[in-house]
Phi, psi and omega in degrees: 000325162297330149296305172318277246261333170288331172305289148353293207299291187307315164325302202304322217265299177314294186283008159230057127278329172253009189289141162267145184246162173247123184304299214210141179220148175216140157187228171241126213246143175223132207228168192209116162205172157356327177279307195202183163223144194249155143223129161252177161263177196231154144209125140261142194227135182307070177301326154231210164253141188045030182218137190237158170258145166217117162269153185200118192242097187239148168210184160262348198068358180254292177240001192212110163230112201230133133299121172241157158232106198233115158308107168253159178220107169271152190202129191295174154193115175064356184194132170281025177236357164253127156209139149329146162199166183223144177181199202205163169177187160272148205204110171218155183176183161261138186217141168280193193180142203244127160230126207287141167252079144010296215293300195264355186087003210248159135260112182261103148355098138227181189189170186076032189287133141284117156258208151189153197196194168241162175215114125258170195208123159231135196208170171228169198182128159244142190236118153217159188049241196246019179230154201260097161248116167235149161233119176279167168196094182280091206284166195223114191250158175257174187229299189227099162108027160211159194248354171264110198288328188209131178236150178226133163236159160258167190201129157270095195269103141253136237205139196246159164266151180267304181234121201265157193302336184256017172260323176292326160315302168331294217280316191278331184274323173307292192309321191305333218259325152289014198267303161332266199306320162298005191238346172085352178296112191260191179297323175269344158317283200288334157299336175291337211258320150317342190247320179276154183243140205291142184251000000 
């Protein structure tokens, strides 16, 4: 069994060496909390190394529709097709919303509440062949338009890649390399340009 689970071990460590990574992914997310159940789209896009934008459009179809937007920061663990990531962002939509009455015992029922709100997110991700599976937990502070001060949902993302990183790299030094040139700035212009100093 110990040999099996160092074998395991040796795959893992190997194969995200040769891992494909992704500029950009999109695909369909489902979420679960206390309320409700959502199904949504996902999209991420690379901004940096190991920094990500993820947009997310979820609803029930009935009473809750909320828009997200998150600054994620990923981190490997033993491979570079496992990685942990954490992050924060904004949240606005329509939502229903329950307020509890002390005096009388009651909950009063409504929807169609604009909200706004903060999101964090810790999740895990995994890439294998040309798809992103993650599973998350996203907590919700309210802000605006709901009488529930914090709501958390979980959520199972699957994500297909669009664009793998060294072709969106490719792609950004090619745009650079027309930026150059179209500004007319040759090589020994920008080495010179390191060396003088401004007065």
């Amino acid at each position: 069994m110990q040999r099996l689970f160092y074998a395991f071990l040796l795959i893992l460590i190997t194969q995200g060496a040769i891992a494909q990574h992704y500029g950009n992914a999109l695909g369909l997310r489902l979420g679960n909390s206390n309320f409700n159940r959502t199904v949504g789209m996902s999209y991420q896009h690379r901004v940096q190394k190991n920094l990500t934008l993820e947009g997310i459009l979820q609803s029930d179809f009935s009473r809750n529709t909320t828009v997200h937007l998150l600054v994620e920061r990923h981190r490997p663990i033993l491979s570079k097709r496992l990685n942990y990531y954490y992050g924060t962002g904004l949240a606005l939509g329509r939502e229903e919303s329950f307020f509890k009455n002390e005096q009388d015992k009651t909950i009063t029922h409504t929807y169609g509440n604009g909200t706004f709100g903060v999101d964090f997110i810790l999740g895990l991700e995994f890439t294998v062949v040309k798809t992103v599976l993650s599973l998350d937990y996203k907590p919700n502070v309210n802000l605006m338009g709901r009488s529930e001060f914090f709501r958390g949902q979980t959520g199972f993302t699957a994500r297909m890649v669009l664009t793998k990183s060294k072709e969106q790299k490719r792609k950004q030094r090619q745009k650079a390399k027309a930026r150059r040139k179209a500004s007319g700035e040759s090589f020994s212009d920008r080495f010179n340009s390191l060396f003088n100093t401004k007065n």
